[in-house]
C-alpha positions in Angstrom: -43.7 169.0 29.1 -40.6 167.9 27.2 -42.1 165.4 25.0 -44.4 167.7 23.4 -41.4 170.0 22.6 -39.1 167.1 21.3 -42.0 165.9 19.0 -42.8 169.5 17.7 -38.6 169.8 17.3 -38.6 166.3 15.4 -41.5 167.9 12.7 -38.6 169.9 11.6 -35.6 167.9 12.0 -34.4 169.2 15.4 -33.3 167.1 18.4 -33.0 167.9 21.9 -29.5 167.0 23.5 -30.3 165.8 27.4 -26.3 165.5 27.2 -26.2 169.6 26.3 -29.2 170.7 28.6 -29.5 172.2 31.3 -32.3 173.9 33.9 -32.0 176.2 36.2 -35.1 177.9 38.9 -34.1 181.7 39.4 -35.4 182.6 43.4 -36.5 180.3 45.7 -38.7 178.3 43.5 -38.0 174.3 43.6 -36.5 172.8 40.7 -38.3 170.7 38.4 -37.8 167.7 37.6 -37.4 167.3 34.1 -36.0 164.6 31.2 -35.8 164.2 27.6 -35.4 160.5 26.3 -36.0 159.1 29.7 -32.7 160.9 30.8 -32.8 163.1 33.3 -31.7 166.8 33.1 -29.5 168.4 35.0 -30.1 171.2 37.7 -27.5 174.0 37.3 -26.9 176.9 40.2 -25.2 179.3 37.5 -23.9 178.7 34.0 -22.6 181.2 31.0 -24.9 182.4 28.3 -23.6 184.6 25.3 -20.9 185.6 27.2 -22.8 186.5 30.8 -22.9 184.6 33.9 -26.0 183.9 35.2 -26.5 182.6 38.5 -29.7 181.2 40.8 -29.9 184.0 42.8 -29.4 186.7 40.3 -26.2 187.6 42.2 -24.3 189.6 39.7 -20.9 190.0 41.8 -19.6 186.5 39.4 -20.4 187.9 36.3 -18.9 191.0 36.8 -15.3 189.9 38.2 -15.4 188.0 34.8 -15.6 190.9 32.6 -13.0 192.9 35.0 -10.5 190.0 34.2 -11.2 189.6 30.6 -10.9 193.5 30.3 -8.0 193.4 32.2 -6.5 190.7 30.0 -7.0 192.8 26.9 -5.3 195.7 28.1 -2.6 193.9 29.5 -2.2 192.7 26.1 -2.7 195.8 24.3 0.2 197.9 26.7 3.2 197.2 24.0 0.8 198.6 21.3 -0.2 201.8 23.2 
């Protein structure tokens, strides 16, 4: 599945990074097996994207205790201004 996606990428000067990579099966599905350049890929149970924490389970409790601290950063900052 990979390989066909790594040669399409290569048509227009892309390359896949198995370093960079990762997978991740959202519910109880198993995890696939999967490489690029004979390297295997690595399964991930959550990881951040654009900001939001994603998790396998679609547990949303990690992602939102992140946004209270980065919020609460800011102000914290912002208190001499106000």
């Amino acid at each position: 599945m990979t390989t066909e996606l790594q040669n399409n990428a290569a048509k227009v000067g892309l390359r896949i990074s198995a370093e960079k990579t990762k997978t991740m099966a959202i519910g109880n599905t198993q995890a696939l097996s999967l490489s690029v350049d004979h390297k295997d890929i690595e399964f991930v149970e959550h990881f951040q994207y654009l900001g939001s924490n994603i998790s396998r389970d679609g547990d949303a409790d990690h992602d939102i205790c992140t946004r209270i601290g980065k919020a609460s950063s800011v102000h914290r900052r912002l208190r001499p201004v106000w």
